[in-house]
C-alpha positions in Angstrom: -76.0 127.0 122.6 -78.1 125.7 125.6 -77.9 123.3 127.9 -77.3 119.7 128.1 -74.6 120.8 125.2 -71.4 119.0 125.0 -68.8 121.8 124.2 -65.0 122.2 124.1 -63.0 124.8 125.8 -60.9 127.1 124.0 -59.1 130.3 123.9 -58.8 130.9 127.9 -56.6 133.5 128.9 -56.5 133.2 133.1 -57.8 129.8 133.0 -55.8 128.4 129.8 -55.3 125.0 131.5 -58.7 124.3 131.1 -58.5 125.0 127.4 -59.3 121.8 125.3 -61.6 120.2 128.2 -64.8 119.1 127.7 -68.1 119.7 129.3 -71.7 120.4 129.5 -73.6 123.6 129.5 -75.4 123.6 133.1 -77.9 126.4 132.3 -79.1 129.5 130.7 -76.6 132.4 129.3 -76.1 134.6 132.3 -74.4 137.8 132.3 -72.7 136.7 128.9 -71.5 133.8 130.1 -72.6 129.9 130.3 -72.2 127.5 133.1 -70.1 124.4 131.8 -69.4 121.3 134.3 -66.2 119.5 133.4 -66.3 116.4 133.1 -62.6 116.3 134.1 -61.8 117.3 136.7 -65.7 116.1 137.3 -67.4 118.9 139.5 -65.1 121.7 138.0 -67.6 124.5 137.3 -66.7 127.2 134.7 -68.7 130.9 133.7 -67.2 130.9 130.2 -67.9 133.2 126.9 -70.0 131.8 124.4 -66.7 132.7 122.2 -64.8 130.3 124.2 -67.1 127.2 123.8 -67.4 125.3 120.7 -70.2 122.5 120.6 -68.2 119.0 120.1 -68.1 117.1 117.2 -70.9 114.5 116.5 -69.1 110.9 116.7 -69.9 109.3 113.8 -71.2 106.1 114.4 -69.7 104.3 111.0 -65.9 104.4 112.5 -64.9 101.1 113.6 -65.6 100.2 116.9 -62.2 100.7 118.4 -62.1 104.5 117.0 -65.6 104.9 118.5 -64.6 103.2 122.0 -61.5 105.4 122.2 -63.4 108.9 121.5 -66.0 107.9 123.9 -64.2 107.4 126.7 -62.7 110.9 126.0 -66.0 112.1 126.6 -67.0 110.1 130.1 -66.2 111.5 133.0 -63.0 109.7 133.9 -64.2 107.3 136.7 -66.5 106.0 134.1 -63.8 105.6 131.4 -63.4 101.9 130.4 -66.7 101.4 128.3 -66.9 99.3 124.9 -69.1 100.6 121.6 -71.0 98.1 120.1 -72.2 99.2 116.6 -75.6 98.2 115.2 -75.3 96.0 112.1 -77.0 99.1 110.1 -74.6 101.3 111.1 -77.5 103.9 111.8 -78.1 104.9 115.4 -81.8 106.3 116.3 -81.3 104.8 120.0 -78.2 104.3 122.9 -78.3 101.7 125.2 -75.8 102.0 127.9 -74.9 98.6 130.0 -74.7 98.9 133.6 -72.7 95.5 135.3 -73.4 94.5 138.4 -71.2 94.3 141.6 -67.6 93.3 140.3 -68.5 92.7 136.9 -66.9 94.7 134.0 -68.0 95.6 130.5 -66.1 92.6 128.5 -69.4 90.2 129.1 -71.8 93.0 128.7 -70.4 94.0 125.5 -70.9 90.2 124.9 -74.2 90.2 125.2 -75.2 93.1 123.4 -73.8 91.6 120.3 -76.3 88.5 120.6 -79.2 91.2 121.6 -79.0 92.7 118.0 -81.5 95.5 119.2 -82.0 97.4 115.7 -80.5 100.8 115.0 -79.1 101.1 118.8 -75.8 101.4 120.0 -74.8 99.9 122.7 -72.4 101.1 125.6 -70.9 98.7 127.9 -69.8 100.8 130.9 -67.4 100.0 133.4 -68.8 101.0 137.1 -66.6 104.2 138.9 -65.8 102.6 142.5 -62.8 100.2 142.6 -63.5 97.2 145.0 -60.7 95.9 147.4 -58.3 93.1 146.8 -58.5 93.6 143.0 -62.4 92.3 143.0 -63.3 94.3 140.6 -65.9 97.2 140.3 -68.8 98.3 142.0 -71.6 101.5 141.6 -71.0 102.3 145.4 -69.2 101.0 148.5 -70.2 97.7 149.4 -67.9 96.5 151.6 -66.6 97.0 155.5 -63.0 97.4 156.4 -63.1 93.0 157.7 -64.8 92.3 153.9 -67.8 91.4 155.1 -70.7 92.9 153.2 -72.0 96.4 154.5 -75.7 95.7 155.8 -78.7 97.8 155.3 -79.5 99.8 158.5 -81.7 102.7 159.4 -78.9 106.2 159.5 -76.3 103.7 157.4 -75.2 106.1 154.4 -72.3 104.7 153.3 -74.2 103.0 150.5 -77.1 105.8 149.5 -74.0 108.4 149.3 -71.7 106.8 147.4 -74.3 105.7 145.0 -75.4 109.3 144.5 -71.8 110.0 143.5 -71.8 107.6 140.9 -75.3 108.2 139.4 -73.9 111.6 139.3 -71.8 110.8 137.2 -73.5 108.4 135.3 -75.9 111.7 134.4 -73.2 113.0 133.1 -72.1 110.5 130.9 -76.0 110.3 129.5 -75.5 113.8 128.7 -72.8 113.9 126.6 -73.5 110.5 124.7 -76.9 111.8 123.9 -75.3 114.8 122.9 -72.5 113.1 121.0 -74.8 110.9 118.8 -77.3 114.3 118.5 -80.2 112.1 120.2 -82.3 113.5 122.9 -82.5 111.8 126.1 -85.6 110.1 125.2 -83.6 108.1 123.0 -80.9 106.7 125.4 -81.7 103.6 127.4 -80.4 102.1 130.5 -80.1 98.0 131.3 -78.5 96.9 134.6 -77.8 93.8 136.3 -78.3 93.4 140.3 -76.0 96.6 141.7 -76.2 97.5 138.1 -80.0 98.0 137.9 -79.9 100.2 140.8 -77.9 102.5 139.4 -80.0 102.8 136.3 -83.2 102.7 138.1 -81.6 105.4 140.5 -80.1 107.5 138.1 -83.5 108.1 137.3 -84.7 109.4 140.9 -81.7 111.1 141.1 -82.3 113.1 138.0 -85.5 114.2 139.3 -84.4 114.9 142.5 -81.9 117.2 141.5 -84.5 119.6 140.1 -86.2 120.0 143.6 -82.6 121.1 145.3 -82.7 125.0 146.1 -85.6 125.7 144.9 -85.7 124.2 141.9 -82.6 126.0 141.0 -80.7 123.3 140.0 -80.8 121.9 136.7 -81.9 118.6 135.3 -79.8 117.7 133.1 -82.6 115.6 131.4 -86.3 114.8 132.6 -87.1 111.5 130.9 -85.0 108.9 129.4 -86.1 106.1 126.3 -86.3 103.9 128.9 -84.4 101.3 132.2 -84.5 97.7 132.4 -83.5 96.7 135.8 -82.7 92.5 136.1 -82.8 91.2 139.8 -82.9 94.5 141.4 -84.4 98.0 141.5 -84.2 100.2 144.7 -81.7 100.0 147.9 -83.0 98.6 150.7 -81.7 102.2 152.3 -84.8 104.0 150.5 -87.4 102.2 152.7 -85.1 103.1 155.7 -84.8 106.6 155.0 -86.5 109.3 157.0 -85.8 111.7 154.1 -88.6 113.4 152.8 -86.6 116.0 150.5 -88.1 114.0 147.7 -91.9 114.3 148.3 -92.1 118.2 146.9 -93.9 117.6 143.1 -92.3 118.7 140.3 -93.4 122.4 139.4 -94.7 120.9 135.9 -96.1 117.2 134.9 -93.4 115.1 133.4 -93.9 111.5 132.4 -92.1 109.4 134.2 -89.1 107.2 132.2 -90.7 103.6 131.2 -89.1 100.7 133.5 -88.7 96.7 133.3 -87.8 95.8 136.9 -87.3 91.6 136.2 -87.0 89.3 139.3 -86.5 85.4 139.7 -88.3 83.3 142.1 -85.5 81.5 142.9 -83.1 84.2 143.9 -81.3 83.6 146.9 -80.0 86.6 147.5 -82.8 89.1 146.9 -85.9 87.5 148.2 -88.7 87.6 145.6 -91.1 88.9 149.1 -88.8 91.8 149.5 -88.1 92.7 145.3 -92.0 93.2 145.6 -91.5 95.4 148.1 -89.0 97.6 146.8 -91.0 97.7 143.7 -93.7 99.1 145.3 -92.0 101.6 147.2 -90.4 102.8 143.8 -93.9 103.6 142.7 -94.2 105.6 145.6 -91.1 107.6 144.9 -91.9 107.7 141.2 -95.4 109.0 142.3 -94.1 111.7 145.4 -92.0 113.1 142.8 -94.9 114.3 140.7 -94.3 111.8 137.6 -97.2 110.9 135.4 -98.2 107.5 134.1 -96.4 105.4 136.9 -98.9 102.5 136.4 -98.9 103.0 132.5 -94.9 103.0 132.4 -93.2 100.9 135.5 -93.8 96.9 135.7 -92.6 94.3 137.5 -92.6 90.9 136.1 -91.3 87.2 137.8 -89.5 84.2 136.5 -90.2 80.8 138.2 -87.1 79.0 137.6 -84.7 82.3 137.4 -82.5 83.4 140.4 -79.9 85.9 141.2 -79.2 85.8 137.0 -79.1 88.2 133.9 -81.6 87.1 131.5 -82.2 83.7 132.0 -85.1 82.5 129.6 -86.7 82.9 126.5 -89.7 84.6 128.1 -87.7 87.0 129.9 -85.6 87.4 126.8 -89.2 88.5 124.7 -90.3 90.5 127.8 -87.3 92.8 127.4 -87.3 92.7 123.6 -91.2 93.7 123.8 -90.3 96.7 126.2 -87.6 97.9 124.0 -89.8 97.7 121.0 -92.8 99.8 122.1 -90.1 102.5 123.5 -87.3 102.2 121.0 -87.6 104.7 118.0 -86.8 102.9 114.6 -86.3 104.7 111.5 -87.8 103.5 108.4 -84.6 103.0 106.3 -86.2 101.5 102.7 -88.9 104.6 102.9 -85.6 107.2 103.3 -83.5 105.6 100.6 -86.7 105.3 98.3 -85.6 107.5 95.4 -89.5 108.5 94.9 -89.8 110.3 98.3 -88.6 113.5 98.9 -87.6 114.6 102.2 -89.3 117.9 102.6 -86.9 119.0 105.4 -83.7 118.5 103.2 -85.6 120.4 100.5 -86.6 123.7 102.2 -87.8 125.3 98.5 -89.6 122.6 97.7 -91.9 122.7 100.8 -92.0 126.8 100.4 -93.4 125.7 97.2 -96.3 123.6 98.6 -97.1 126.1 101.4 -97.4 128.8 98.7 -99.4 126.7 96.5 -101.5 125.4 99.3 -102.3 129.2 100.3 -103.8 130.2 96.6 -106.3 127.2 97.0 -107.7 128.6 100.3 
């Protein structure tokens, strides 16, 4: 076992209540024992036996969709638990993308969209956001609004927003964790798209990630260090992060890591993110991106503009081939006709067969 496992608890004695949770293994074997975080209760930490963690099943991907909906949201963190699966047409998942709504929004019209993306060989995973919004309004990835309903403004030393966002990107880690896990993908392979509010969780998440590492010492784990990649429409960073006085992010990473890819989209016409100040928070995620000691910001993080879009999920064909662009350079795509091609032989499936050739290859040298 190690970490970033998704496991099941069994076979407790003091602690039986926690027997048939889930979690994931937080860190090395220490003392004969693993760290597992729950994922419900979320923040429960456990020392358990390796005898007393079984690695979950893989879900298998070729279950109909509301079989697959159901076990995933068995496997969120419970805040996070009203997602939707959307099945590629192969049936053959190389990549996850998970679908991040924006402020109010749920995952019924992501889902929607998914379905007309038809990204080959990638799941998608509309999510529904943790933080319930007054008055029945909805969802939201952190608390947005004051006690009269008005709209909580950026301010320098106003937290309300920045904390609460770390809470839910928290558990958004999480969840990235044990879908990758569940579908036996790396992280590399699981991708994030998010609208406005959305976005910033994605784009976040990210930060957050890398952040984490840099907490006592380095001492606590990153879960993962790089996903497949974020596409962030109409938003990227809180305003808050230019505010902040916080330097706790500007120690480098102790080795180079290449920073996750990222599509950070913006209209002209939005009203309620200027395009003056969506440049600007771009920037400043370079500079985050950058004082956390990621490689390759240049190579990896654009920004591109709409003319006639505004505060609006993808609202062109050019945006719409911009995004499909991004995913295809990052996306990993398996060659399906060259595996089902009864002439090739798939050396790792055949382990006497390649003993064979290194044998053979030996007596010629």
């Amino acid at each position: 076992m190690k970490p970033g496992e998704l496991v099941v608890l069994f076979g407790l004695l003091k602690a039986a209540r926690y027997n048939g949770k889930l979690g994931v293994i937080y860190g090395p074997e220490d003392g004969g024992r693993y760290p597992v975080h729950l994922l419900e209760p979320f923040g429960k930490m456990i020392a358990a036996k390796p005898s007393n963690l079984k690695r979950a099943d893989p879900v298998n991907c070729t279950s109909n969709e509301e079989e697959v909906t159901e076990k995933l949201r068995n496997r969120l963190p419970k805040a996070l638990g009203g997602c939707i699966w959307v099945p590629p047409k192969e049936m053959v998942v190389s990549n996850v993308l998970i679908l991040l709504p924006g402020l109010g929004d749920g995952p019924e019209n992501f889902a929607k969209m998914a379905r007309t993306m038809g990204i080959p060989q990638t799941g998608c995973i509309a999510m529904r956001p943790p933080s319930p919004l007054p008055y029945g309004m909805g969802y939201g990835w952190m608390t947005s609004f004051e006690d009269d309903g008005e709209l909580i403004k950026p301010s320098k030393g106003e937290k309300r927003r920045i904390e609460s966002l770390n809470e839910s990107c928290d558990l958004l880690r999480h969840a990235i964790v044990s879908i990758a896990d569940s579908f036996r993908l790396p992280s590399s392979r699981i991708f994030l798209l998010g609208f406005s509010q959305g976005a910033i969780a994605a784009v976040h998440t990210c930060l957050r990630a890398h952040r984490k590492q840099q907490e006592n010492d380095g001492k606590t784990p990153v879960l993962f260090h790089r996903l497949g990649g974020v596409v962030g429409l109409s938003s990227s960073i809180l305003e808050e992060e230019l505010l902040s006085d916080d330097k706790k992010g500007d120690v480098k990473l102790s080795s180079v890591v290449e920073t996750t890819p990222m599509l950070i989209t913006h209209g002209l016409k939005d009203d309620r993110i200027l395009v003056s100040n969506a440049r600007k928070n771009f920037q400043h995620l370079k500079k985050l991106l950058r004082s956390l000691g990621l490689s390759k910001v240049n190579e990896f993080v654009n920004f591109k503009e709409y003319k006639n879009k505004g505060h609006a999920m993808i609202s062109s064909n050019e945006e719409a081939k911009d995004m499909h662009t991004f995913f295809d350079r990052y996306m990993f795509i398996r060659n399906l006709a060259l595996e089902n091609d009864p002439d090739i032989i798939d050396l790792s499936k055949n382990p006497e067969i390649l003993e064979q050739l290194t044998i053979a290859n030996e007596d010629v040298e």
